[in-house]
KOLROFI-427615 format. One record per residue (C-alpha): x negated, y, z; residue number from 1. Coordinates in pm, 1 decimal, decimal comma. Example, Ala and Ser with C-alpha at 12.3 -4.5 7.8 and 13.67 -1.06 7.14 Angstrom:
<sites>
SITE     east    north       up   i
SITE  -1230,0   -450,0    780,0   1
SITE  -1367,0   -106,0    714,0   2
</sites>
This chain:
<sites>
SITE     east    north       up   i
SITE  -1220,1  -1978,0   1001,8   1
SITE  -1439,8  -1956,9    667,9   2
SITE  -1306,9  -1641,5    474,0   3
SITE  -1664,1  -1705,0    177,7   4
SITE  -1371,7  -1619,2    -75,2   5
SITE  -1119,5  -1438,3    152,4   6
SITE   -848,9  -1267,3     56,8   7
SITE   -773,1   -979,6    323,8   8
SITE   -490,5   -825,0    349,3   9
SITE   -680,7   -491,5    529,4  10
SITE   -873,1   -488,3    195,5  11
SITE   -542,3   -347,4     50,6  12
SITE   -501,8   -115,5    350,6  13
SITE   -584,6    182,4    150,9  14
SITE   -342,4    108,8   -118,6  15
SITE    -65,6    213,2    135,9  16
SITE   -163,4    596,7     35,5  17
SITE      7,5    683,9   -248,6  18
SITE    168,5   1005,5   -407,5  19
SITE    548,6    962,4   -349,0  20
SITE    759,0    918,2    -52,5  21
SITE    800,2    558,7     98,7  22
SITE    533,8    418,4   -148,4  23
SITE    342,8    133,1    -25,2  24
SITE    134,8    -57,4   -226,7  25
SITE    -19,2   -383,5    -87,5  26
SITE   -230,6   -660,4    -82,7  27
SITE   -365,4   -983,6    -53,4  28
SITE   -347,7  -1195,6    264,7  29
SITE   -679,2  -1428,7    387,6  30
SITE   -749,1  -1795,3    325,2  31
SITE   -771,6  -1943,5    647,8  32
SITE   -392,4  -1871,1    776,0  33
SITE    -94,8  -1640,0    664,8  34
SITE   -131,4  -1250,5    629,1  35
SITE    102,9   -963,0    549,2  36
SITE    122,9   -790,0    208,8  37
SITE    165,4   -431,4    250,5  38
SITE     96,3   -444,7    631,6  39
SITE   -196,8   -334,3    715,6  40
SITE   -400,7   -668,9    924,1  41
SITE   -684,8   -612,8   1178,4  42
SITE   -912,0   -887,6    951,4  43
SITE  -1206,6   -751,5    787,8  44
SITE  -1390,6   -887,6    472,0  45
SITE  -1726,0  -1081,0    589,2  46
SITE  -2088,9   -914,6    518,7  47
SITE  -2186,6   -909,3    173,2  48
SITE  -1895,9  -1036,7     15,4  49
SITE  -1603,8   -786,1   -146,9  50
SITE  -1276,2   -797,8   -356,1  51
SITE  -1068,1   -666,0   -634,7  52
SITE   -753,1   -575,3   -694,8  53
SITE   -545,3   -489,0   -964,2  54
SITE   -203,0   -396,2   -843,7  55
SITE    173,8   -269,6  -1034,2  56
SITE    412,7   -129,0   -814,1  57
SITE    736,0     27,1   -993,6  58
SITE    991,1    224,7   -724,3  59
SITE   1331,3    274,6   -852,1  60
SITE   1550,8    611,8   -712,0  61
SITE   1930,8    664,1   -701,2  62
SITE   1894,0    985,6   -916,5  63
SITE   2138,2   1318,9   -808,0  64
SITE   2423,0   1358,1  -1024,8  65
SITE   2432,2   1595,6  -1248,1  66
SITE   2731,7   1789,4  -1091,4  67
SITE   2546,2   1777,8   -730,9  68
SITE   2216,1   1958,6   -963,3  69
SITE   2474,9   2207,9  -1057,5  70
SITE   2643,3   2286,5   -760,4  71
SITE   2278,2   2352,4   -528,8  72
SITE   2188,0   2527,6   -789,0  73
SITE   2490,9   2769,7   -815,7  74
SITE   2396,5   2781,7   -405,8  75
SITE   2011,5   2886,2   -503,3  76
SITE   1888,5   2534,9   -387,8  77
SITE   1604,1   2426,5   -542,4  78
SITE   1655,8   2059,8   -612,0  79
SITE   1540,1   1790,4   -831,5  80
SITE   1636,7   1442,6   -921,1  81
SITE   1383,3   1187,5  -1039,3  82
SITE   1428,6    844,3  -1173,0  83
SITE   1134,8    611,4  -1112,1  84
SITE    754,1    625,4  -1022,3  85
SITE    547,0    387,4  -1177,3  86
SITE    225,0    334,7  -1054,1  87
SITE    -97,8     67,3  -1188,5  88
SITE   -371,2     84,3   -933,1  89
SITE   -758,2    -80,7   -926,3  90
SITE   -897,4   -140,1   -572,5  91
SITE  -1199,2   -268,6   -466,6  92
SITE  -1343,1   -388,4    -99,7  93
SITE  -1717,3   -484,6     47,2  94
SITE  -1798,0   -565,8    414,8  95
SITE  -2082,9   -368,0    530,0  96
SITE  -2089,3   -590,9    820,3  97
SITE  -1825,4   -808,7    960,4  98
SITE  -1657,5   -599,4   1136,2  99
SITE  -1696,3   -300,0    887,7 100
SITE  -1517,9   -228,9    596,1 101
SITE  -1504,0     -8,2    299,6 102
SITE  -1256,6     58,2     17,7 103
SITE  -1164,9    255,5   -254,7 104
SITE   -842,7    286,1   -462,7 105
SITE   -772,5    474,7   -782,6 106
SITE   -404,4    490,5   -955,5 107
SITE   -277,7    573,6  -1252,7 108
SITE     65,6    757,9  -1140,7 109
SITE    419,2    824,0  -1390,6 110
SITE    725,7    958,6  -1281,4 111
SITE   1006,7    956,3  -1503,9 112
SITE   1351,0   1093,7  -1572,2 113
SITE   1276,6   1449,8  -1336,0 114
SITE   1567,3   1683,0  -1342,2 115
SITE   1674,4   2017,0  -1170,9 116
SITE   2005,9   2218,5  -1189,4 117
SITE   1939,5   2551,5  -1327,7 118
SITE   2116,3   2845,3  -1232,8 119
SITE   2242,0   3115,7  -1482,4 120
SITE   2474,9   3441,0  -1483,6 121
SITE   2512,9   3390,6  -1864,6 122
SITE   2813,5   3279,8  -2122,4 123
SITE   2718,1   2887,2  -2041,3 124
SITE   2663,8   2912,2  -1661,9 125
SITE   2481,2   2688,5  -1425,6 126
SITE   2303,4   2386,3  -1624,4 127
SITE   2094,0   2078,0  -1584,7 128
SITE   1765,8   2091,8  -1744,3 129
SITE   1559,8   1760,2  -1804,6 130
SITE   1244,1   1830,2  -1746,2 131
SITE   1040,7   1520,7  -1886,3 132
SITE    811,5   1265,4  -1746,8 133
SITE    445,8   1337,4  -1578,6 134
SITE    165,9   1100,2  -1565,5 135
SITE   -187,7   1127,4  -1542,7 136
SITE   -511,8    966,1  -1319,1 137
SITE   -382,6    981,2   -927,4 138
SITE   -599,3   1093,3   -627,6 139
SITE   -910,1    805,4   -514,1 140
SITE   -870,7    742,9   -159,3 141
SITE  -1194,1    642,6     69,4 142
SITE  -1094,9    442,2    336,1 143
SITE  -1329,1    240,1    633,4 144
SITE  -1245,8     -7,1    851,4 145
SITE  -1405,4   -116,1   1170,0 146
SITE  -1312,2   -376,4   1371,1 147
SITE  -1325,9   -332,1   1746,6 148
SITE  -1190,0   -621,4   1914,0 149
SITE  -1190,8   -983,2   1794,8 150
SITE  -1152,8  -1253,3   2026,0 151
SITE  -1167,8  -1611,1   1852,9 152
SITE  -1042,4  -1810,7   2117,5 153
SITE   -696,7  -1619,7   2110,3 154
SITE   -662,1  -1537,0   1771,9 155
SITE   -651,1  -1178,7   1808,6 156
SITE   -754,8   -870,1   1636,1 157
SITE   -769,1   -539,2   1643,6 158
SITE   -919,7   -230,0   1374,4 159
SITE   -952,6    112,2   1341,1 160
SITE   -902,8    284,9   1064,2 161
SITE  -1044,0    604,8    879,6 162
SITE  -1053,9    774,9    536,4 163
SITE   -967,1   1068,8    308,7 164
SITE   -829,4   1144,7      2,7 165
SITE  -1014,2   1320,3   -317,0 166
SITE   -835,2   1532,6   -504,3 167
SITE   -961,9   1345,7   -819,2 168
SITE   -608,2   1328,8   -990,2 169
SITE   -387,3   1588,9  -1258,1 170
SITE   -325,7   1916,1  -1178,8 171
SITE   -192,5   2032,9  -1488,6 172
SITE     75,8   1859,3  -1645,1 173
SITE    408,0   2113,2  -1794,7 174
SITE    749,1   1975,9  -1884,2 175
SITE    937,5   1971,5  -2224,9 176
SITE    945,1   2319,9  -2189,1 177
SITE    605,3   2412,9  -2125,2 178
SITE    644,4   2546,3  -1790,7 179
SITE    401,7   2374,6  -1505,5 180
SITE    533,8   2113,5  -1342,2 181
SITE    574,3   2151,1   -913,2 182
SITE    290,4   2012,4   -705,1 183
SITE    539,3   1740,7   -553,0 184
SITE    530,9   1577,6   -922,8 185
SITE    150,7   1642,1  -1053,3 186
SITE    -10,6   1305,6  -1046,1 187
SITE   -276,9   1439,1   -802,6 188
SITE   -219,2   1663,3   -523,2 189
SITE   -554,1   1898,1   -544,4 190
SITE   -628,4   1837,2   -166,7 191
SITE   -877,6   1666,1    108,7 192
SITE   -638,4   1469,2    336,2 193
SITE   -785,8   1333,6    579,5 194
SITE   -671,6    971,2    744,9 195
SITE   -676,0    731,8   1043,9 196
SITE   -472,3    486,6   1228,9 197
SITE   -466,6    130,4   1398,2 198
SITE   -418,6   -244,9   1284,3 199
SITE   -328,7   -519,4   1524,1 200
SITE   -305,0   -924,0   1423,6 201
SITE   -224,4  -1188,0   1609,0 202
SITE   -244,2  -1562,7   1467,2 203
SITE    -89,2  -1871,2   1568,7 204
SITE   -200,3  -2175,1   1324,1 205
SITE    -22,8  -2128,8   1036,1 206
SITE    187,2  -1794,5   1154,3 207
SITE     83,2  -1447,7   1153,7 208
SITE    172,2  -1116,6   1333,2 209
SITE     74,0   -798,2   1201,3 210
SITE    160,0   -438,4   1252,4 211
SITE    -32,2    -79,4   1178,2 212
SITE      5,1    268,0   1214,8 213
SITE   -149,0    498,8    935,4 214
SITE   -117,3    893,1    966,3 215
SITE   -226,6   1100,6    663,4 216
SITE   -339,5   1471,4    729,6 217
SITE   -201,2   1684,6    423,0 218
SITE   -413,4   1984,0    331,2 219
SITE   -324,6   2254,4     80,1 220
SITE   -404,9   2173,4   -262,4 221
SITE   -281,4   2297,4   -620,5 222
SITE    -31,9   2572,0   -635,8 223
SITE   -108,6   2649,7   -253,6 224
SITE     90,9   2374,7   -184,3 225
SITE     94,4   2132,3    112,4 226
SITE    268,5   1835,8     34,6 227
SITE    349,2   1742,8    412,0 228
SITE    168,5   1500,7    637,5 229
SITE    269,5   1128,3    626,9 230
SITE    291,3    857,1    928,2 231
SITE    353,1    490,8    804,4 232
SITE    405,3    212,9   1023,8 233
SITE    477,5   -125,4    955,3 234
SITE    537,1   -482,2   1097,2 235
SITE    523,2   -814,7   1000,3 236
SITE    562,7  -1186,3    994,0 237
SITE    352,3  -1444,9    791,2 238
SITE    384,8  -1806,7    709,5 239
SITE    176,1  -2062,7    575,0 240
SITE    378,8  -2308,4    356,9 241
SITE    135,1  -2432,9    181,5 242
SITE   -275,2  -2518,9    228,6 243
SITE   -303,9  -2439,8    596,8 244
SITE   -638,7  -2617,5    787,4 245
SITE   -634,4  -2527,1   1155,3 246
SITE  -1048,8  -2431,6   1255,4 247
SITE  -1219,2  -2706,9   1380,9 248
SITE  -1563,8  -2614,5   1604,1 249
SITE  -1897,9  -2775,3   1457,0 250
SITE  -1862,1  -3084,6   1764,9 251
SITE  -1513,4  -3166,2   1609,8 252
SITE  -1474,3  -3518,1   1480,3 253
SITE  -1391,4  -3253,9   1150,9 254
SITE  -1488,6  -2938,1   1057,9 255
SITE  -1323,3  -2676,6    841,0 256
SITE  -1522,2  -2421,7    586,0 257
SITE  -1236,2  -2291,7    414,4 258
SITE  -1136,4  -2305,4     51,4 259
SITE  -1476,0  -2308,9   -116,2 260
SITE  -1397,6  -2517,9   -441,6 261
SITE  -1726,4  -2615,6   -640,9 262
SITE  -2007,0  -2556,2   -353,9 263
SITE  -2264,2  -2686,9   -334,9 264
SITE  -2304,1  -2983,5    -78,7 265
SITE  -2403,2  -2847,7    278,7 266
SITE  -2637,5  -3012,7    505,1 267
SITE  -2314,7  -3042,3    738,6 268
SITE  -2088,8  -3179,2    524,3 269
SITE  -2151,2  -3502,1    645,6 270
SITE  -2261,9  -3524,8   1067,5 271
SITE  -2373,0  -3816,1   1179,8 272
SITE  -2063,0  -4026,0   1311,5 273
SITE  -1827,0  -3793,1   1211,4 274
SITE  -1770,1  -3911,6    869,5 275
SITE  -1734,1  -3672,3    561,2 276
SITE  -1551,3  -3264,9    592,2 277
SITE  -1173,1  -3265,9    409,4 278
SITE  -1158,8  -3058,2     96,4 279
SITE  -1017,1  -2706,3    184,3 280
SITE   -676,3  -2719,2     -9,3 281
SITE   -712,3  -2578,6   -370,0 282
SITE   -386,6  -2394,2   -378,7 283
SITE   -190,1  -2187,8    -77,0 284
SITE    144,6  -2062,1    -61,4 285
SITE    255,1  -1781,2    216,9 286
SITE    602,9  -1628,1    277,3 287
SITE    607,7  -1296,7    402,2 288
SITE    914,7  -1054,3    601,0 289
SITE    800,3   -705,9    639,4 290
SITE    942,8   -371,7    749,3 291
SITE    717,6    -99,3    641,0 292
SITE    830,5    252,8    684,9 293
SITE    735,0    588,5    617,2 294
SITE    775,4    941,8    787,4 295
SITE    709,3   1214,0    554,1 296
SITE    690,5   1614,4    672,4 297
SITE    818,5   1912,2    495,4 298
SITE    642,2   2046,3    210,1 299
SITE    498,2   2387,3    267,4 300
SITE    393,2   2712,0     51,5 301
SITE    238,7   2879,9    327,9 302
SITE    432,2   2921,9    654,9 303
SITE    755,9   2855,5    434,6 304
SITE    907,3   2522,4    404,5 305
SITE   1103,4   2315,4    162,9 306
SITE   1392,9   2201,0    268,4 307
SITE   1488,2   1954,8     26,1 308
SITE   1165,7   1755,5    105,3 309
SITE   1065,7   1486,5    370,7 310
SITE   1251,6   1260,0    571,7 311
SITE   1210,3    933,5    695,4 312
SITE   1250,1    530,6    507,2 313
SITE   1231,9    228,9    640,8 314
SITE   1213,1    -92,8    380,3 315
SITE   1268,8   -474,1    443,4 316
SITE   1020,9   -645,7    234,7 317
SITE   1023,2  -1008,1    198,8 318
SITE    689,2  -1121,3    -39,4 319
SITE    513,2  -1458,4   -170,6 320
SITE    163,8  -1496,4   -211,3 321
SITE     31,7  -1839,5   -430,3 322
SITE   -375,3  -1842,8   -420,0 323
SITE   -628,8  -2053,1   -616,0 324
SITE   -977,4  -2031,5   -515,3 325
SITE  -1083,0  -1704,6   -545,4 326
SITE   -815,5  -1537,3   -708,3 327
SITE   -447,7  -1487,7   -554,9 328
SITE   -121,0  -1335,3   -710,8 329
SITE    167,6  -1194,0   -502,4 330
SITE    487,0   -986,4   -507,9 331
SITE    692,9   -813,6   -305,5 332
SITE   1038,5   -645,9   -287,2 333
SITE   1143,4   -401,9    -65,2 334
SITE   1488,3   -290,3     -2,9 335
SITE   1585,3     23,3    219,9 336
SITE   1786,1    -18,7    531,3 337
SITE   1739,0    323,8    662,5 338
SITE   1710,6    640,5    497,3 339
SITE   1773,9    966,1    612,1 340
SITE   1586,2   1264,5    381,3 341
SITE   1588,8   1612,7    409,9 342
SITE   1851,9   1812,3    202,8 343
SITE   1872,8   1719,4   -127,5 344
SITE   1676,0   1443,5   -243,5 345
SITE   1655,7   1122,5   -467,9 346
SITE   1644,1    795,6   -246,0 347
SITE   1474,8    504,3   -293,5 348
SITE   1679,0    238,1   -435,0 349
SITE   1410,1     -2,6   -426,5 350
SITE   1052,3   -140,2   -481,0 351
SITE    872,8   -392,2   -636,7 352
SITE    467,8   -444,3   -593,1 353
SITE    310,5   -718,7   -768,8 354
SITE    -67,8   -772,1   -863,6 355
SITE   -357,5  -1016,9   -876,3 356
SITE   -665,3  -1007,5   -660,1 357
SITE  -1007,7  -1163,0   -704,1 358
SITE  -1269,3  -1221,4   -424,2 359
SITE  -1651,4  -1254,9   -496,0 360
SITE  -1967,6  -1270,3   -284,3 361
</sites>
């Protein structure tokens, strides 16, 4: 399988570190068969070529009712209610080798519509206070990838994974009121987390299997706050609808070099006997089902935790990816069918990623 123009999903795999709970950006799948979209896959860009990536992903919450603000706060609980994160990203990829990958990610992060209940002794008693919006530059996350195992004649891949996050994002941003916002809704988090986890694909023609595990090491950052580790696993199953060309080896009455529109001609585009090479298909088409989920660990000031943070969220994702060439558009939208938080928190009511990727050598 030619991937001179690839699309990888893995490329994306750093786009899965994000600043809010179950937040999973994603990707672009490969041209020779199917791949996931905010699964991490095992495949790795070749040598010398790369990708970019410009990505929108827009998470809606079920917001807490004012009268549930009120009442934690007439019980001292800190608690907040937020309405959506909105986050543009840029990502680019290069393979080092082709089994080695690098990646880097930078997002532009707004969260809108954050509330708390504010408790009082006076005349008006306890009250809601809207607190604004925050947005800023996000964190850049670093991310390698190096594939171990990749057997051909089975299909079958598997990568290791390794990175950190630079605290390159807002610190500083205050509410209506001019008071600082929390850590939990700065843009950036003002720590070195460090990263690493596993990505497994198997491929059968046109289908593909993927799954990943991803744990992200939280280290205290602004406000002497750590914002919890994170453990995301996901799972997933790809389809070709469209463009699929099985590989062919070089003795094959045909032989397949991928979707290279406007090459030159090759020396073995023509062997003797075999007659002429098909044209790789100008456009594919892949469906995508996904579960991706996300654990997510107590904030902590210290020894002291939050309460009212963490929890756990799985989504079930179902995403389209058309490609031309080198560039490929996809979206995906992911609905939750668990979710169990911590004390009192907004939930996700759902997600939507879309973006547009280019590949280039």
């Amino acid at each position: 399988m030619s991937r001179r123009i690839a699309f990888t999903s893995s490329l994306f795999v750093l786009l899965s570190i994000s600043p809010a709970f179950a937040h999973h950006p994603g990707g672009a799948g490969n041209t020779g068969g199917a791949g996931p979209i905010n699964t991490i896959s095992a495949s790795t860009l070749d040598a010398g070529h790369g990708a970019v990536a410009f990505l929108y992903e827009y998470i809606k919450f079920g917001g807490i009712g004012n009268a549930d603000l009120i009442a934690a706060a007439g019980k001292h609980i800190h608690a907040h209610s937020i309405g959506t994160i909105q986050a543009p990203s840029v990502a680019v990829a290069y393979g080092i080798t082709d089994d080695l990958m690098v990646a880097a990610r930078l997002p532009w992060v707004r969260r809108t519509d954050i509330r708390e209940g504010h408790h009082s002794h006076g005349p008006g008693g306890d009250v809601v206070d809207f607190r604004g919006d925050t947005s800023g530059i996000g964190d850049l996350t670093l991310l390698g990838q190096w594939r171990f195992f990749n057997n051909r004649q089975s299909a079958t891949e598997a990568a290791f994974l390794f990175g950190i996050k630079a605290p390159t994002g807002a610190t500083n941003r205050n509410d209506v009121f001019g008071a600082l916002f929390e850590a939990e809704f700065q843009p950036g988090s003002g720590s070195w987390d460090p990263m690493f986890g596993v990505a497994l694909t198997q491929r059968f023609g046109a289908w593909s299997f993927d799954s990943s595990m991803l744990y992200i090491i939280a280290r205290r950052g602004t406000q002497d706050i750590n914002l919890g580790d994170r453990f995301q696993y996901n799972a997933a199953v790809s389809y070709r609808l469209f463009g699929y060309q099985a590989p062919v080896s070089l003795t094959s009455p045909v032989m397949s070099h991928g979707p290279v529109p406007h090459r030159h001609a090759h020396p073995l585009d023509k062997l003797p006997g075999k007659g002429p090479v098909p044209a790789a298909p100008q456009w594919i088409v892949d469906a995508i089902l996904e579960l991706n989920g996300e654990w997510h660990d107590y904030e902590r000031n210290g020894p002291t935790r939050d309460l009212n943070t963490g929890g756990n969220t799985l989504l079930f994702s179902p995403g389209l990816r058309v490609a031309r060439g080198p560039v490929a558009a996809f979206a995906s939208v992911g609905i939750p069918i668990f979710s169990r938080v911590n004390g009192i928190q907004s939930k996700t009511e759902y997600r939507v990623l879309t973006g547009l990727a280019y590949a280039f050598e």
